[in-house]
Structures are given as structure tokens and as C-alpha cells.
N, C-alpha and C positions, 0 to 999 in steps of 0.2 A: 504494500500500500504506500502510496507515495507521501511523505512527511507534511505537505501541504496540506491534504481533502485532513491527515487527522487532526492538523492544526487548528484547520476550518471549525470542525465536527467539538473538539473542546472549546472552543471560542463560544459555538452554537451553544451549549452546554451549561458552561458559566454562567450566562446571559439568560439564560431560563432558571436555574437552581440557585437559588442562595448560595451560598459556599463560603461557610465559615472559617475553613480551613487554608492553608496555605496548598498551593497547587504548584508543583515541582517538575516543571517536562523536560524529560531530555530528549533531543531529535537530532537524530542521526539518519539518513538515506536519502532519496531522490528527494527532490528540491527541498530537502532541509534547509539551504539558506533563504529559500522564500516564507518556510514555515518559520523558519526563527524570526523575519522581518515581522510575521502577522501576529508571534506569541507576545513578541515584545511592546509593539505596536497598541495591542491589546492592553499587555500590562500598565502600560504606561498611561495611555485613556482612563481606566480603572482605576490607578493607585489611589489609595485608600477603602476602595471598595472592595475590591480582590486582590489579593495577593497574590501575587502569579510570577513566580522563578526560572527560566528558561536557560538552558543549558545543551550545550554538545555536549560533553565528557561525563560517561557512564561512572565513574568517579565521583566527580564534584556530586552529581547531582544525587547521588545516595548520599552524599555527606552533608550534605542539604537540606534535604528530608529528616536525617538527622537530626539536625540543627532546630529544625523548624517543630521537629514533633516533641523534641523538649522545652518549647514554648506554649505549645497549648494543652 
């Protein structure tokens, strides 16, 4: 599945559900640099209202979630 439509598709998602939580993506594959333009894009629209983390590195982004599930 291309990183894009799943961008799209949690973006969709957000925007319908409440979401209390801090939301942690990492995206890696086929147009992932446009899915990362839309995550961020998103986030940044949002900030304060959603939390939303966006990340390449399989890494970082478990140690993120980390981070983040020790805050709520």
C-alpha cells in the first residue's frame, strides 16, 4: 500500500474520532515523502488539538511512543 492513501486514510480518521492520545507514525515506502508532507502538514494545522508525531526511523519512532505513553 503506498504511504500516501495510509496517510490520507489516518488524517481521515483523526478528523472524525476524538483522539486523546498522542498518534506516533512512522512511514517508510512508496511516496512516503509525500505522506510525510500530508502527516506533518496535518500536525501542524492541528497542534494543540492533536498530537501527531511523524517519523521515518523504525527507531525513533518506538522510542516515541515510549516517551509519549509515559505521559499519559
Amino acid at each position: 500500500m503506498k504511504c500516501d492513501v495510509i496517510a490520507e486514510g489516518i488524517i481521515k480518521a483523526a478528523q472524525q474520532v476524538h483522539v486523546k492520545v498522542p498518534i506516533v507514525v512512522r512511514l517508510t515506502g512508496t511516496n512516503a515523502d509525500k505522506a510525510f508532507t500530508l502527516m506533518n502538514d496535518f500536525a501542524e494545522k492541528n497542534k494543540g488539538k492533536i498530537n501527531v508525531i511523524v517519523n521515518r526511523d523504525f527507531d525513533t519512532a518506538a522510542n516515541q511512543v515510549v516517551e509519549q505513553a509515559a505521559k499519559v
